[in-house]
N, C-alpha and C positions, 0 to 999 in steps of 0.2 A: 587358232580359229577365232576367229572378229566374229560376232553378233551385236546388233539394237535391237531383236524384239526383244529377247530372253538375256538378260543380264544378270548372268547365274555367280559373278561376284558379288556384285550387289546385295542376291537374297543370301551369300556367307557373310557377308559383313552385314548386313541385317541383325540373322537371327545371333549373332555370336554378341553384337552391340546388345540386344534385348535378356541373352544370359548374363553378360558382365551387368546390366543395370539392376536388374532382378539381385544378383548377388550382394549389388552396392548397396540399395534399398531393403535386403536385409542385414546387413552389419549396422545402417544407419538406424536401423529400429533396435537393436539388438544393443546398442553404443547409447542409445537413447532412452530406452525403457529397463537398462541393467539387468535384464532376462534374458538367459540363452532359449529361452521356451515359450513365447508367446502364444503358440496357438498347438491344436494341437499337431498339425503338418510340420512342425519343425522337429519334433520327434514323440512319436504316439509312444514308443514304451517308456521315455523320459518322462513325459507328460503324468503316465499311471504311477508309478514311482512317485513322482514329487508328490501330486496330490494325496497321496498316501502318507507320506512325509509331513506333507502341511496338515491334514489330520489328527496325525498322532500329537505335532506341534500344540496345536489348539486344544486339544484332550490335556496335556500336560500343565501347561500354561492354566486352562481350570481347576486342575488339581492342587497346582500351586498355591493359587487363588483359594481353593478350599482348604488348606493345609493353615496359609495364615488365618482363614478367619476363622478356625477351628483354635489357634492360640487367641485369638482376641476372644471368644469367649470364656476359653477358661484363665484366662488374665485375669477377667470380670467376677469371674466366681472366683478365684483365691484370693482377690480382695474383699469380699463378705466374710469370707474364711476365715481372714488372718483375723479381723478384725473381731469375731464370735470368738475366737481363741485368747484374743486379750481378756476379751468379757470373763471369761470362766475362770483364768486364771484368778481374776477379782474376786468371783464369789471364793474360790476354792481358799482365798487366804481370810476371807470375811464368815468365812464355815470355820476354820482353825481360830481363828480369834473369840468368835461366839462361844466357844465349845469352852473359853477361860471363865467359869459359871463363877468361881467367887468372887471375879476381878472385876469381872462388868456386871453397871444398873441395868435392870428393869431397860432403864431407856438408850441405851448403846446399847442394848440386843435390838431391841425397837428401829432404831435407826440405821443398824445396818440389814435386818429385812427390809426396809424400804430401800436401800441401795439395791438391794437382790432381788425386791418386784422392778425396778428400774431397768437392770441390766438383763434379767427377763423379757418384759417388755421389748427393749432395744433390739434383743437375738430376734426374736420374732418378727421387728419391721424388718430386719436387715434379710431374714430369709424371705418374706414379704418382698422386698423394694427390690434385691439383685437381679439387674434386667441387661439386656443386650436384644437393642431393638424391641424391644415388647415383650421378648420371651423371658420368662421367669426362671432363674436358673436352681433359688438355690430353695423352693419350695415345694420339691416333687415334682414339678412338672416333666422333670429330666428322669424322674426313677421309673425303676423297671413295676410295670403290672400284674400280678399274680391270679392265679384262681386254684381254689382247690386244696388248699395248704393242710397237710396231714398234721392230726391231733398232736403225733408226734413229735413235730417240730416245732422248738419254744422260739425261736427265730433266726432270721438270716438275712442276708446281703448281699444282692447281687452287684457283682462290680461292673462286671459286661457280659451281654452274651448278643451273639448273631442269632435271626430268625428266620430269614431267610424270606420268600416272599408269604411263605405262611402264616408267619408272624405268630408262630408256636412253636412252645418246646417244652418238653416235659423235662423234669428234674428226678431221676429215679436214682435211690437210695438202697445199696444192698451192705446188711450189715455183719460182715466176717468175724469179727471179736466182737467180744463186748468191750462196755466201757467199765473200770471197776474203782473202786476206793482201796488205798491202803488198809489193811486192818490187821487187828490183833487181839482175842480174846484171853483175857485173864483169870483162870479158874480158883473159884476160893472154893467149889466143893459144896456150900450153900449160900444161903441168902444172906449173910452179913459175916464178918473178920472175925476170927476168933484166934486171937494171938497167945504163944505159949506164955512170951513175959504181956502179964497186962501191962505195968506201965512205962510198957514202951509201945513205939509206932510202926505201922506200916507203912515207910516210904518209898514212894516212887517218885524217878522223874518220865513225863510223858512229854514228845518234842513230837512238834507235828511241821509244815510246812512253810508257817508264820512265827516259829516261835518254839518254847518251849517251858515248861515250868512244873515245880515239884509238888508233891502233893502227901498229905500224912493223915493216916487214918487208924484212931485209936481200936483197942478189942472191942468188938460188939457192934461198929457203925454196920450199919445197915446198910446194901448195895444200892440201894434208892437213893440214899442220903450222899454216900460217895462219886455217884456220876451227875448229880446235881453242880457237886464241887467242881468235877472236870468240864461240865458244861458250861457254867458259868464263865469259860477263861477261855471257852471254843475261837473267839474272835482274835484269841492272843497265841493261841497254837494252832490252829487249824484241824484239829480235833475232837470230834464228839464222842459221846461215850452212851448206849442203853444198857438195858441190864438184860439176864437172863435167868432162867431158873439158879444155876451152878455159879456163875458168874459175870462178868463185865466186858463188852463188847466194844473197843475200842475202833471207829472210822478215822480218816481222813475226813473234813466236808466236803473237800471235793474230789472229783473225779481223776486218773490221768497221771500218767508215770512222775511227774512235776508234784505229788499229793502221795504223802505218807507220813506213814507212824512207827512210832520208835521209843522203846520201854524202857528201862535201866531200873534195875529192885535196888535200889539205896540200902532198904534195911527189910529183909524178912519180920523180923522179929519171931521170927519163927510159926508162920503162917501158911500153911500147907496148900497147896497149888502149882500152877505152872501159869508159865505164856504159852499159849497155841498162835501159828496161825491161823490165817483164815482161807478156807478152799476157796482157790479160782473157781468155782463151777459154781459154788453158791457161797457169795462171801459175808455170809448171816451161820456159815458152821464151819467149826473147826476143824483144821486139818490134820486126821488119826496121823501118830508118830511123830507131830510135828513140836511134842511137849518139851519144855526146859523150866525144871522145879527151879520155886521164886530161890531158891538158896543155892543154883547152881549157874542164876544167872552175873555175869561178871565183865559183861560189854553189851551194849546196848543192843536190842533185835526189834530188828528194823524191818516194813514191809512197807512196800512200794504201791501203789496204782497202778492200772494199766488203760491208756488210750483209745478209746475206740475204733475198729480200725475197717474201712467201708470202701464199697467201690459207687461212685458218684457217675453215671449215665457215662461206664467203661472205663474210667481215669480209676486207679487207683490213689483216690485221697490220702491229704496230708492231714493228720488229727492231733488235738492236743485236747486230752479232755473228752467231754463230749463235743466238741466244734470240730465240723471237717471243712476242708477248703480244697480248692482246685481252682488253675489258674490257666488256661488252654486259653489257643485262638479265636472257639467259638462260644466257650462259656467260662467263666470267671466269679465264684461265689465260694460263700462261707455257710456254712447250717450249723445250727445250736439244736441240738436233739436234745428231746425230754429226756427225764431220767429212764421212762421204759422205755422208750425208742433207743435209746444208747447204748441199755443192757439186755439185751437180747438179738439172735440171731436173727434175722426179719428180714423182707423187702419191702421196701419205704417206699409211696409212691408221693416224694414230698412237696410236689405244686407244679401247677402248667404257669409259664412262662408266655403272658398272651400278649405282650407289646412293651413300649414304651422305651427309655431309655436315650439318650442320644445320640446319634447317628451321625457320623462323618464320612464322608466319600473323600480318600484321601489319596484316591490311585487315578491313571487316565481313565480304568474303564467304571462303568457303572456294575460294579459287581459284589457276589457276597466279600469277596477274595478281598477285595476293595476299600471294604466298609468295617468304619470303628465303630461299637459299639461302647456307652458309657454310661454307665447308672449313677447318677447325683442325685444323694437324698435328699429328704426333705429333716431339715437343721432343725424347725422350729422345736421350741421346749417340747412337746408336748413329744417328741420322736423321739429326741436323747438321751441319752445316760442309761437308757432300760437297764436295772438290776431287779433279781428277786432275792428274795429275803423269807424265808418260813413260809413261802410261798405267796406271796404279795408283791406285784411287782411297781416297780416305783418307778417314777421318768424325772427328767429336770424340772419341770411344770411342779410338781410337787413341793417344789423348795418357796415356791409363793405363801404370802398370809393367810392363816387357818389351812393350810395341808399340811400334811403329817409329817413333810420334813422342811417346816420352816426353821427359821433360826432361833427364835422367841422360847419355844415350849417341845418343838418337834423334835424325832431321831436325826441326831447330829450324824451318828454315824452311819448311820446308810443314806444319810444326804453327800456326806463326801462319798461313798463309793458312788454315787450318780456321779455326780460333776467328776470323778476321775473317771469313769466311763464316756463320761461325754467329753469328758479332752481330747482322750484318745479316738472317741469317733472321727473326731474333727481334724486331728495330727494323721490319722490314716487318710482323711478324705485327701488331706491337701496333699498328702504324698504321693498320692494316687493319682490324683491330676498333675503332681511338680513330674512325676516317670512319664505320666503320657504326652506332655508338653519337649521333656525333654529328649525323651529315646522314640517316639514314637512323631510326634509335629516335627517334632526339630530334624530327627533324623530322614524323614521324608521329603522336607523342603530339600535339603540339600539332595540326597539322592534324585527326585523330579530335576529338580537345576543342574545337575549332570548330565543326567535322560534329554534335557529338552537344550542342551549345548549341544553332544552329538549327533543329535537327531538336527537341529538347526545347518551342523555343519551337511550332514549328509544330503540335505535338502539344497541347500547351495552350492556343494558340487556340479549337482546333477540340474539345477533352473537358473543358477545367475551367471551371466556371463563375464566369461573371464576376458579382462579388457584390453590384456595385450596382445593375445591372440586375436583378439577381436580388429583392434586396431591396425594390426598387420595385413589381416583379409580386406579391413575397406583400405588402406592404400594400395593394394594389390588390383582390388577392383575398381578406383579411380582411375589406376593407370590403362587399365585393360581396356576401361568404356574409353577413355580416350584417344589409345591405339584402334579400336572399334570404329569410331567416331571418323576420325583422320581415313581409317583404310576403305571405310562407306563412300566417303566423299571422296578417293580416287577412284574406287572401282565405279561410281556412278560417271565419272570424270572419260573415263575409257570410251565409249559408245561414238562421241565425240570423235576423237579422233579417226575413228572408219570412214569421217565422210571427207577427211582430206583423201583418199584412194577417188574419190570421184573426179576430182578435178576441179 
């Protein structure tokens, strides 16, 4: 059948030309912008997927980004670090040097406290001056904020703890043992020795945890006079001694399975008594049955310390002493308990944890799950070394002119226990930051730069276009629009020919 009005090939080669073009002009977009996905009409559930994907991308990518700039700041602070650690090692050999009283003037003690106000001085700018961007790393500004600190507690350290958006957290202390001293009481029966041969001795050796050494006490000394003797050399054995009505009361000075005492009777002289120990329940009295007469003793008896041992806000803490620690995801500290807080059964309620500390967002999301937590003390003299001594506690700061452990006139020896305290503050800190740089930055960049490869590839599955493919559909559709094209321009060609039938 011939028609001119309706020329119903035409509108097929039309609309089939207007699908092959439409086709073409999307592979040319698609060959051109390297996206299978431009809008969202090329595929809506593709579409929600990627940008899901490109999401998470960018979450990661800032992660990344916070991971290394969480090492460049503690790069910064273990450069202050190392360099306060040089410092000390200086004084700690300029404190052994002083301590040669015959060998050095008046003026070479002189001149090396003036080294030691110097390198004083210096710790203090350097925890002063260490900056990354303006913020102050190594002067407190990064340490954790407390309130509330129970009497009980002679001090502590928080390494890290999460807060959450609260920005509190209490630290509660329950204490299941006590903490105790080695001990050992020696019965003479009364207040002074009364030997069968006078002129011989009563010897003993007492060894403690630093040391050990022997001691001889003629008939008649007096219990006063004898543990004077053993106190005197407490700093060389680690052992002190009081007295009692009957006899002598032999400690540990300090606390903690690492601290005890240990007797050995050299010579009775035939001096009527025993070694007891000391009861665990109360270790100021001796424990019934637990006697061995001085002329039966023939290997040293020995009694141990015992650790404090506590549960720390549900962790069952690690103790040495009276110091407990715990080291979890969300909190991270050490506590030094007083001597009553240590020896007694009690709940400690030992401080609200109200802010502060440094804060790393080292995941894609913005979460606790997320977030490092870092406590960096504050270095200056005036923080380190804390020891006590006969209850007097002393800091680095003290090792300056006219304080009590200068080099000149001052206690040499508990100026080196400071500066070896504050070594080790500092040999901890830096380890602290070398673990979290390494197990913790380090191991995060790379795990993120995994996370944000698969996830990249995932995303490019599903939005970039694949070009071979792509490439095959627009020759496909060149060819179509042009068979289109051609078969338009016969079909409109047709009509034409109807009016040869006319004549």
């Amino acid at each position: 059948m011939s028609r001119i009005i309706t020329n119903v090939n035409s509108l097929v080669a039309q609309r089939m030309l207007s699908q092959h073009n439409l086709s073409l002009n999307k592979s040319l977009e698609r060959l051109s912008t390297g996206l299978a996905i431009n809008r969202g009409a090329d595929d809506p559930a593709g579409l929600i997927v990627s940008e899901r994907l490109r999401s998470e991308k960018a979450a990661l990518t800032a992660a990344i980004g916070n991971a290394e700039r969480a090492d460049h700041v503690v790069n910064i602070a273990e450069g202050g670090l190392q360099e306060i650690s040089s410092l000390l090692l200086e004084v700690q050999a300029l404190i052994g040097e002083s301590a040669n009283d015959a060998g050095l003037t008046a003026e070479e003690k002189a001149a090396n406290q003036l080294q030691v106000n110097s390198i004083l001085q210096t710790i203090d700018r350097i925890s002063d001056s260490t900056t990354f961007q303006g913020a102050k790393l190594l002067n407190g500004a990064y340490d954790f904020t407390v309130s509330a600190q129970a009497a009980t507690v002679d001090d502590f350290e928080i390494r890290g703890a999460k807060l959450g958006h609260g920005n509190f957290r209490t630290v509660n202390v329950s204490v299941t043992a006590s903490a105790q001293h080695g001990g050992l009481f020696l019965s003479a029966g009364r207040r002074h020795f009364d030997l069968v041969d006078p002129l011989s001795t009563f010897t003993i050796e007492i060894e403690g945890a630093k040391g050990s050494r022997e001691f001889s006490f003629a008939s008649g000394t007096d219990l006063t006079t004898a543990i004077d003797s053993i106190n005197a050399f407490k700093a060389t054995t680690g052992v002190s001694a009081t007295v009692s009505s009957t006899g002598i009361v032999l400690k540990s000075t300090d606390f903690g399975s690492a601290a005890f005492v240990a007797v050995d009777v050299i010579n009775d002289a035939g001096q009527t008594g025993a070694v007891l120990t000391l009861s665990s329940r109360d270790e100021n009295t001796a424990s019934p049955g637990s006697a061995t007469a001085f002329a039966s003793v023939t290997n040293k008896i020995k009694d141990s310390g015992q650790d404090v041992r506590a549960i720390v806000n549900g962790i069952h803490a690690k103790s040495v002493g009276k110091t407990l620690s715990i080291n979890t995801d969300f909190l991270d500290l050490s506590i030094d308990l007083s001597d009553t807080g240590a020896t007694a059964r009690t709940e400690i309620t030992a401080f609200h944890i109200t802010g502060g500390g440094a804060q790393f967002n080292l995941g894609p999301s913005a979460n606790i799950t997320n977030q490092m937590s870092l406590g960096v003390q504050n270095v200056a003299t005036r923080h380190l070394g804390r020891t006590v001594d006969a209850g007097t506690a002393y800091l680095l700061d003290d090792l300056g002119t006219g304080k009590s452990l200068n080099l000149e006139d001052g206690d040499l020896e508990n100026a080196q226990k400071v500066v070896d305290k504050a070594i080790s503050q500092i040999s901890t800190l830096r380890g602290r930051l070398g673990a979290f740089q390494t197990h913790v930055i380090g191991t995060t960049i790379r795990s993120l730069g995994v996370t944000l490869e698969n996830t990249s590839a995932a995303e490019s599955a599903i939005r970039d276009t694949d070009f071979a493919a792509e490439s095959a559909r627009l020759t496909r559709s060149q060819i179509l629009v042009t068979a289109a094209t051609n078969a338009l321009a016969i079909a409109n060609a047709q009509p034409q020919a109807v009016l040869s039938l006319l004549g």
